[in-house]
PDB file of N, CA, C, O and CB in Angstrom:
ATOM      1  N   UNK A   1    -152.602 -59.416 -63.432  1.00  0.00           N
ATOM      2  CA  UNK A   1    -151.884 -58.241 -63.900  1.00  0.00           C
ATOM      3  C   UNK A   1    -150.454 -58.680 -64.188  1.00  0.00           C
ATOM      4  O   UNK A   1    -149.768 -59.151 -63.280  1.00  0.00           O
ATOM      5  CB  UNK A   1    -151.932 -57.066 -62.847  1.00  0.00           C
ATOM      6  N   UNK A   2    -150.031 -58.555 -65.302  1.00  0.00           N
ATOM      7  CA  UNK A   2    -148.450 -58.764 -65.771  1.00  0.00           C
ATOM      8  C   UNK A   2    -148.007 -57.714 -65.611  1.00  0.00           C
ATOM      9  O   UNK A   2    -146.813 -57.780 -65.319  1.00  0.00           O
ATOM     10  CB  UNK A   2    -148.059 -59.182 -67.145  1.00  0.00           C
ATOM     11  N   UNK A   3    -148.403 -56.702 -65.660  1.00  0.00           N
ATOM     12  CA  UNK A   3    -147.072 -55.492 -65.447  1.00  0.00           C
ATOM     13  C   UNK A   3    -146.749 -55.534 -64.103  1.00  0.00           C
ATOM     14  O   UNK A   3    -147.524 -55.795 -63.183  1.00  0.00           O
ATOM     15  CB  UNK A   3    -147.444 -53.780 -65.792  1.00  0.00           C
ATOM     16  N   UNK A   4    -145.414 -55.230 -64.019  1.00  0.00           N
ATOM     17  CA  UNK A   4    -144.744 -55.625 -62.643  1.00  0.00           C
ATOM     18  C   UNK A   4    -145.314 -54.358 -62.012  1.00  0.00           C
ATOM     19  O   UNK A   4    -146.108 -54.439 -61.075  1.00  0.00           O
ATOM     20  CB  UNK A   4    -142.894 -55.832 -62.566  1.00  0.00           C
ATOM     21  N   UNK A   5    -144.839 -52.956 -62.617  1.00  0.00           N
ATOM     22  CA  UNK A   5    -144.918 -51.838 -61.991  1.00  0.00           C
ATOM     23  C   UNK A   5    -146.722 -51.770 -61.676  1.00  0.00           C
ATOM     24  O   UNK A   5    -146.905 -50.810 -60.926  1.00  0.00           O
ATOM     25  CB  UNK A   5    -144.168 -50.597 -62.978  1.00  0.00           C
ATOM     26  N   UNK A   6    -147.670 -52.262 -61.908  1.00  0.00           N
ATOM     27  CA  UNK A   6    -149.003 -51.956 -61.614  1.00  0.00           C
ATOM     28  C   UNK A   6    -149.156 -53.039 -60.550  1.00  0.00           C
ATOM     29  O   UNK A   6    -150.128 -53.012 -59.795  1.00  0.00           O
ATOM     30  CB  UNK A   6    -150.052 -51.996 -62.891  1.00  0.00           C
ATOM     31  N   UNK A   7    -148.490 -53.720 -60.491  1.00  0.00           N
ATOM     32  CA  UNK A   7    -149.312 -55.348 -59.435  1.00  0.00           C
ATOM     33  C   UNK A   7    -149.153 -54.358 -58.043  1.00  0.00           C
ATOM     34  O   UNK A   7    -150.032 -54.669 -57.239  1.00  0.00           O
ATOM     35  CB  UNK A   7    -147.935 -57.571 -59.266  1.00  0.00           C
ATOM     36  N   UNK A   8    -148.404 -53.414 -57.608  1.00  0.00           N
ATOM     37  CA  UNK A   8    -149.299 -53.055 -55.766  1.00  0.00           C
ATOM     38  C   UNK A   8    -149.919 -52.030 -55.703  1.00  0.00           C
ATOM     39  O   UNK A   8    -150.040 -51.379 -54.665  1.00  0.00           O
ATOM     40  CB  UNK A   8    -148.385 -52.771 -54.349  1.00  0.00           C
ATOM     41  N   UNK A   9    -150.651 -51.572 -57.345  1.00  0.00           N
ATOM     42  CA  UNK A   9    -151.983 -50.872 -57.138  1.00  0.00           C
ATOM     43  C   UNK A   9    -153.653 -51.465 -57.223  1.00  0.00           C
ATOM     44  O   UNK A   9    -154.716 -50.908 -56.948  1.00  0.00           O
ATOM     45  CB  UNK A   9    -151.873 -49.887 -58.116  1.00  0.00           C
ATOM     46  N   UNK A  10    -153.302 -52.991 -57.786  1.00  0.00           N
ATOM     47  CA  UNK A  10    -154.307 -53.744 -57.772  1.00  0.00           C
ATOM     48  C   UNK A  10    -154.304 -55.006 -56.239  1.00  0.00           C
ATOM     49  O   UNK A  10    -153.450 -55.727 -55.723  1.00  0.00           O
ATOM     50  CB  UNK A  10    -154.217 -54.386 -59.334  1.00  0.00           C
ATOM     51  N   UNK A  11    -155.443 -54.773 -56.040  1.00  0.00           N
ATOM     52  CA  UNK A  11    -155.587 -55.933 -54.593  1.00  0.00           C
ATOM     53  C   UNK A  11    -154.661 -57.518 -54.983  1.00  0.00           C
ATOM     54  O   UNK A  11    -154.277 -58.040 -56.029  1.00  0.00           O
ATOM     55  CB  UNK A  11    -157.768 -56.483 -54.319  1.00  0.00           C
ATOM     56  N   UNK A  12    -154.628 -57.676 -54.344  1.00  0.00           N
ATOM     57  CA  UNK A  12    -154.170 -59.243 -53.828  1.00  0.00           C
ATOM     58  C   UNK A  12    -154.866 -60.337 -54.369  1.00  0.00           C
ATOM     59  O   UNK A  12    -154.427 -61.245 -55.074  1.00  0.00           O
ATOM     60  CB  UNK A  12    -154.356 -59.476 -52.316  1.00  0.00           C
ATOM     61  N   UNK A  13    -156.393 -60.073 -53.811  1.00  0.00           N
ATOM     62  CA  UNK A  13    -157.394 -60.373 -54.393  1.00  0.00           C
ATOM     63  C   UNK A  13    -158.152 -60.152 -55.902  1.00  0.00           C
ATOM     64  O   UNK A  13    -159.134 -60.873 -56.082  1.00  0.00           O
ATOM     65  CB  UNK A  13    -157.891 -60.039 -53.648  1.00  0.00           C
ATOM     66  N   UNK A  14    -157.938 -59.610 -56.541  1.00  0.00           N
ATOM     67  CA  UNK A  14    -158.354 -59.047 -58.072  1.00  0.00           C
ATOM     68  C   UNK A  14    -157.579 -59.556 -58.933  1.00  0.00           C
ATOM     69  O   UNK A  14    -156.355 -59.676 -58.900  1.00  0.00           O
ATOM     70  CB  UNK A  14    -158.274 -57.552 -58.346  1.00  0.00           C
ATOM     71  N   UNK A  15    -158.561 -59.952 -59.962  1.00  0.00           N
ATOM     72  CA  UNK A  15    -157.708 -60.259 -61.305  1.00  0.00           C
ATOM     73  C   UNK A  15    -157.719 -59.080 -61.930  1.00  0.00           C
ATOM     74  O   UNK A  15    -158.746 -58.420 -61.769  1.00  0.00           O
ATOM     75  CB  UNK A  15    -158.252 -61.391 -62.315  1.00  0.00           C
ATOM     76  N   UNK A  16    -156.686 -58.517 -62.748  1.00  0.00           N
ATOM     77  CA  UNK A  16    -156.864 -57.422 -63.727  1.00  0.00           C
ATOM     78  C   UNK A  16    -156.652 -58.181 -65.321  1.00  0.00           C
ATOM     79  O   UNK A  16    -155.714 -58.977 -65.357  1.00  0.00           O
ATOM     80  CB  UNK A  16    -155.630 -56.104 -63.364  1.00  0.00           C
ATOM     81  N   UNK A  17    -157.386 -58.011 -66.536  1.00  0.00           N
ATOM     82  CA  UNK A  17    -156.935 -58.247 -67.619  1.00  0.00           C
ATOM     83  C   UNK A  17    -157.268 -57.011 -68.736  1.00  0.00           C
ATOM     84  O   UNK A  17    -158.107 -56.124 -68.580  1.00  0.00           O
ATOM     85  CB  UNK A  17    -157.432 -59.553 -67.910  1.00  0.00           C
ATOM     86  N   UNK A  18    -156.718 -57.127 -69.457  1.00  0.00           N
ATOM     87  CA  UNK A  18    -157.185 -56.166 -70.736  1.00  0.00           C
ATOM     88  C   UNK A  18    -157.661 -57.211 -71.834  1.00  0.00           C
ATOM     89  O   UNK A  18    -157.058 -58.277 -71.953  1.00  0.00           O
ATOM     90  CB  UNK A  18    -155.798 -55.111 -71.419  1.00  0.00           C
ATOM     91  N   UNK A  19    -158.984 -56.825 -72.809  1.00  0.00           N
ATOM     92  CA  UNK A  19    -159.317 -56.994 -73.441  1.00  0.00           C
ATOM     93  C   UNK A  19    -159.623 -55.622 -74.886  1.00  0.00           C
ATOM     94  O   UNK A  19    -159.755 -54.490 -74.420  1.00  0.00           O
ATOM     95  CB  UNK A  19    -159.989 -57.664 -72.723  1.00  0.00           C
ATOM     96  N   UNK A  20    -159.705 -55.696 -76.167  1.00  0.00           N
ATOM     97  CA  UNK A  20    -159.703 -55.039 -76.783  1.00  0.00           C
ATOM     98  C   UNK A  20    -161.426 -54.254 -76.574  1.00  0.00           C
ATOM     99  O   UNK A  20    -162.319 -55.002 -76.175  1.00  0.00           O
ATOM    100  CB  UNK A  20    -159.133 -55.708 -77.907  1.00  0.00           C
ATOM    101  N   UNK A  21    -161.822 -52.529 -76.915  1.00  0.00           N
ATOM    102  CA  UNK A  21    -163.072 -52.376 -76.477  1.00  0.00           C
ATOM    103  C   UNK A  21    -164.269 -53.164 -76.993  1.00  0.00           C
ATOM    104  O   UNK A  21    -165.249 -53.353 -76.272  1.00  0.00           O
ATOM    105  CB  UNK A  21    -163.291 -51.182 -76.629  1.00  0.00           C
ATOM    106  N   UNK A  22    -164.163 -53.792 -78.697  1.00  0.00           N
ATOM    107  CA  UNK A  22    -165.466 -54.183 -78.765  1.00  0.00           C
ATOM    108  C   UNK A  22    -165.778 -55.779 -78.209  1.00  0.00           C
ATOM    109  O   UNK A  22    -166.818 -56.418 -78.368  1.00  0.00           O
ATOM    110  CB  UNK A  22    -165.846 -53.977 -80.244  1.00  0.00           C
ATOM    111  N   UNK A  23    -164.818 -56.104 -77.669  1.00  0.00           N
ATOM    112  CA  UNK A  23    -164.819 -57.625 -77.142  1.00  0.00           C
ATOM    113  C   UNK A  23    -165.201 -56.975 -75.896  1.00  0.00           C
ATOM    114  O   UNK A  23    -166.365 -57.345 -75.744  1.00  0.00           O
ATOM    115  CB  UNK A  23    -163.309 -58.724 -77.176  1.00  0.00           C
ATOM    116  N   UNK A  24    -164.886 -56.190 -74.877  1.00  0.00           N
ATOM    117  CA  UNK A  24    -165.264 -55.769 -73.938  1.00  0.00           C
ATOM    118  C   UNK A  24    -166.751 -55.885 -74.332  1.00  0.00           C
ATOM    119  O   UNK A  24    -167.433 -56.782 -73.837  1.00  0.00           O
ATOM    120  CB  UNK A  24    -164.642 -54.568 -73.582  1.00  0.00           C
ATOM    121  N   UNK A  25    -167.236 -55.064 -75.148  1.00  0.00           N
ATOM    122  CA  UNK A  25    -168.810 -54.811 -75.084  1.00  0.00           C
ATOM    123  C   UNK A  25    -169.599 -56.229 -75.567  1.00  0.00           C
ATOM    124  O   UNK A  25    -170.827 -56.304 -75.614  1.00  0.00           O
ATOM    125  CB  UNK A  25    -169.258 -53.429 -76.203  1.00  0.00           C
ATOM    126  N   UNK A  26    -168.888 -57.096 -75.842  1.00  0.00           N
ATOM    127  CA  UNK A  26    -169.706 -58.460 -76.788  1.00  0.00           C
ATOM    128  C   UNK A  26    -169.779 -59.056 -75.374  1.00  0.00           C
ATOM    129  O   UNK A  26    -170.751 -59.754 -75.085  1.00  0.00           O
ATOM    130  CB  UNK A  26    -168.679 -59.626 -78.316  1.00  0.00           C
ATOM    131  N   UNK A  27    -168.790 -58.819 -74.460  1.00  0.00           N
ATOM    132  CA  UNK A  27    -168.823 -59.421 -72.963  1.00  0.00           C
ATOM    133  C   UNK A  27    -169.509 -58.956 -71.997  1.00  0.00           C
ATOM    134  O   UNK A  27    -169.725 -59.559 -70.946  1.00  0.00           O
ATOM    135  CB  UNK A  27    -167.726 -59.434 -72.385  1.00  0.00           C
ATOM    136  N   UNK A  28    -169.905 -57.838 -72.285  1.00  0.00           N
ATOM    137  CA  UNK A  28    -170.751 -57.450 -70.957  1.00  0.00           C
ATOM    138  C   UNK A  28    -172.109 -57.454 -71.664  1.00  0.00           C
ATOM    139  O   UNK A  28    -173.080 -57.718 -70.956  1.00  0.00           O
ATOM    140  CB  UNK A  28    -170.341 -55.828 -70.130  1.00  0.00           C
ATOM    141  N   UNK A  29    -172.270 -57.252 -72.686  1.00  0.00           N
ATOM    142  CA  UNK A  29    -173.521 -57.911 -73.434  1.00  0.00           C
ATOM    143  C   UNK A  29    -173.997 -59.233 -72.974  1.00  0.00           C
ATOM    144  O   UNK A  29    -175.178 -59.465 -73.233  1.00  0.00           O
ATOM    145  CB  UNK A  29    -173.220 -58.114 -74.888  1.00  0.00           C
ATOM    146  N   UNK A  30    -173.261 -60.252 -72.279  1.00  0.00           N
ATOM    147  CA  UNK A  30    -173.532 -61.605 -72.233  1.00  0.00           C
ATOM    148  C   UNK A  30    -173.346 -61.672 -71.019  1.00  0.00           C
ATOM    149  O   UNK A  30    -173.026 -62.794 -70.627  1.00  0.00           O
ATOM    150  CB  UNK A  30    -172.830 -62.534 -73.020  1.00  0.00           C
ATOM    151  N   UNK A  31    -173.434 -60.787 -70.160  1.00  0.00           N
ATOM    152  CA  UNK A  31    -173.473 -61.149 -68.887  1.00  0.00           C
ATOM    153  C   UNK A  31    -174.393 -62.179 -67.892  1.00  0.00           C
ATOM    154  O   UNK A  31    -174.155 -63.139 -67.159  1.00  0.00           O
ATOM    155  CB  UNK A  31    -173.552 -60.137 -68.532  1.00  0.00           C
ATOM    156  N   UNK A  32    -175.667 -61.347 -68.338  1.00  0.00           N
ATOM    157  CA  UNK A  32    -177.033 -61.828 -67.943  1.00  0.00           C
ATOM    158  C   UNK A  32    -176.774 -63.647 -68.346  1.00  0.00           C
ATOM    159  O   UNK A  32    -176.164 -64.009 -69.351  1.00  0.00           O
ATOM    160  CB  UNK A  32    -178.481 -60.856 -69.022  1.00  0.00           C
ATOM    161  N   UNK A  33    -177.252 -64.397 -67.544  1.00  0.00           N
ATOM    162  CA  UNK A  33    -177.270 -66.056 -66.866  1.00  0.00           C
ATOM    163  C   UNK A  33    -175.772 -66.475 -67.189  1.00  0.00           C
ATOM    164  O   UNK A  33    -175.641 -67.509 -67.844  1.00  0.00           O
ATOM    165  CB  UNK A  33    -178.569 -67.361 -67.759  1.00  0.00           C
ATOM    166  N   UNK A  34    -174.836 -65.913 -66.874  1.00  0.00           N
ATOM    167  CA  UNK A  34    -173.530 -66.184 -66.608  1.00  0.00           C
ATOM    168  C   UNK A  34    -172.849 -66.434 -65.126  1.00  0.00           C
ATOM    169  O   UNK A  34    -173.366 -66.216 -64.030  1.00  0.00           O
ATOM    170  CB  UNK A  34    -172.962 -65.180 -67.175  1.00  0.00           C
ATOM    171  N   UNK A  35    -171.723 -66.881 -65.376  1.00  0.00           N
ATOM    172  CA  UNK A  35    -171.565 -67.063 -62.949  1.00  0.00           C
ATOM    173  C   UNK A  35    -171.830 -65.247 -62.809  1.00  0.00           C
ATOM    174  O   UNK A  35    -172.686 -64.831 -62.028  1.00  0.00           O
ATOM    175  CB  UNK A  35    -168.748 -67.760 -61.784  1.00  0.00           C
ATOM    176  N   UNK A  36    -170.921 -64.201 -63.731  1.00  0.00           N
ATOM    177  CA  UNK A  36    -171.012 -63.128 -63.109  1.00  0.00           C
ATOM    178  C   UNK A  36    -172.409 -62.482 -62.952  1.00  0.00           C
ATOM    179  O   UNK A  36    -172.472 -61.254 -62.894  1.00  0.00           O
ATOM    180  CB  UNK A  36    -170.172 -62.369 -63.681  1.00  0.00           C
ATOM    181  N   UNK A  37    -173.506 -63.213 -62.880  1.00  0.00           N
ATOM    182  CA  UNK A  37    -174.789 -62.637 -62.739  1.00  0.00           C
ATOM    183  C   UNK A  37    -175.874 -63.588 -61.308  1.00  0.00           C
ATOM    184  O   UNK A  37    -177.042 -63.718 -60.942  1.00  0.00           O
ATOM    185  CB  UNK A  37    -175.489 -62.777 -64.508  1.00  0.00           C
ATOM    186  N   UNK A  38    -174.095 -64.156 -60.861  1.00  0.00           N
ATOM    187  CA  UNK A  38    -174.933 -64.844 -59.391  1.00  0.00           C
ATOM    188  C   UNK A  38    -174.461 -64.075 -58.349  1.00  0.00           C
ATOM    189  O   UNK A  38    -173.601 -63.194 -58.359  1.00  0.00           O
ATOM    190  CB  UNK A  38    -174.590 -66.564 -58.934  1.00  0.00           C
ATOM    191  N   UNK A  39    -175.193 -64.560 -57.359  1.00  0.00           N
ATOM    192  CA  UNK A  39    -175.224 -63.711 -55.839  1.00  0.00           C
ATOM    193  C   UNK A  39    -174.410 -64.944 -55.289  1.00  0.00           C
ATOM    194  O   UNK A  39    -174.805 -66.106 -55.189  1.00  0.00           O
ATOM    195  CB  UNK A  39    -177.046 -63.295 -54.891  1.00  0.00           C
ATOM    196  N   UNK A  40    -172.869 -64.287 -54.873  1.00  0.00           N
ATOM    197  CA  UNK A  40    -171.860 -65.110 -54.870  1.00  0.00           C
ATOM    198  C   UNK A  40    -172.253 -65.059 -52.913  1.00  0.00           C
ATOM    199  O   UNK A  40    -171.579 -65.838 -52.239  1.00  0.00           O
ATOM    200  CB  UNK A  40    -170.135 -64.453 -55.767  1.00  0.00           C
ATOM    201  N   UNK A  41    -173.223 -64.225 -52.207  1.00  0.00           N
ATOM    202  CA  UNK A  41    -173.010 -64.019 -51.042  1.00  0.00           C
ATOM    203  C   UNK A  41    -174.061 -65.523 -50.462  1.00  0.00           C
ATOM    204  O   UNK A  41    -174.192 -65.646 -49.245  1.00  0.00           O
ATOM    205  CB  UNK A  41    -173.411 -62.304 -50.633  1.00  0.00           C
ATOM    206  N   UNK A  42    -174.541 -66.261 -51.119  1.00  0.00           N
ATOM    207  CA  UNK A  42    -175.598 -67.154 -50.749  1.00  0.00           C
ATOM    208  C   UNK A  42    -174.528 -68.341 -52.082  1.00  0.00           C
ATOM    209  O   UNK A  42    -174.416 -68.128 -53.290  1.00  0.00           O
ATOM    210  CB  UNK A  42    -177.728 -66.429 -51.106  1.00  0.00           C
ATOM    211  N   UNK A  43    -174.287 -68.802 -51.767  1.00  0.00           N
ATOM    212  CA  UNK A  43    -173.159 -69.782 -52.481  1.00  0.00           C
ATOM    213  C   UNK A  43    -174.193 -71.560 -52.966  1.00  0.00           C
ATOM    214  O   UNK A  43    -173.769 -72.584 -53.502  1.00  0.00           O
ATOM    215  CB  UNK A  43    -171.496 -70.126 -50.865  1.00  0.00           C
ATOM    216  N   UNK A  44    -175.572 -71.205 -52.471  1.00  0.00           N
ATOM    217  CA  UNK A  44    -176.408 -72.198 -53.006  1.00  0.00           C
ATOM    218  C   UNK A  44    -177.054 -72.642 -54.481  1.00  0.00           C
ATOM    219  O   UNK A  44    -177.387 -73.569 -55.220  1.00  0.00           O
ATOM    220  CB  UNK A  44    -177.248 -72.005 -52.355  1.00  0.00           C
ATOM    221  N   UNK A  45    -176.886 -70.285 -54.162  1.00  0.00           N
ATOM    222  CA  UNK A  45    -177.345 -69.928 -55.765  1.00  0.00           C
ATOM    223  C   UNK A  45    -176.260 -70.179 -57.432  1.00  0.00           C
ATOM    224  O   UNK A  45    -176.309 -69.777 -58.595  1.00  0.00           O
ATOM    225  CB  UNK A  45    -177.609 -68.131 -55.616  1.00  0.00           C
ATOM    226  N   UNK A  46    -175.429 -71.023 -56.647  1.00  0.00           N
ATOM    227  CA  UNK A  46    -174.485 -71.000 -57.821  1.00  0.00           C
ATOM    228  C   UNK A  46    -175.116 -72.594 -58.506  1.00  0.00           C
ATOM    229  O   UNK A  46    -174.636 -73.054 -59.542  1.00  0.00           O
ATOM    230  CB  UNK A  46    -172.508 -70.932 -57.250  1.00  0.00           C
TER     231      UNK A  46
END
């Protein structure tokens, strides 16, 4: 997060970014066999 005034409503932990909406949707379109489609809680499966 670059905006100063938003960084102590987002965690510590979290990235925030903006992307424009239809790049948003070309991205979550492509989720499926990406890291964001592993089970980060078993760290074998990566």
């Amino acid at each position: 997060m670059f905006d100063i005034m938003c960084r102590n409503f987002i965690p510590e932990d979290m990235v925030a970014f903006s992307v424009p909406s239809n790049r948003f949707i070309e991205m979550a379109n492509n989720i499926e066999g990406s890291f964001l489609d592993k089970n980060f809680k078993n760290l074998t499966s990566l």
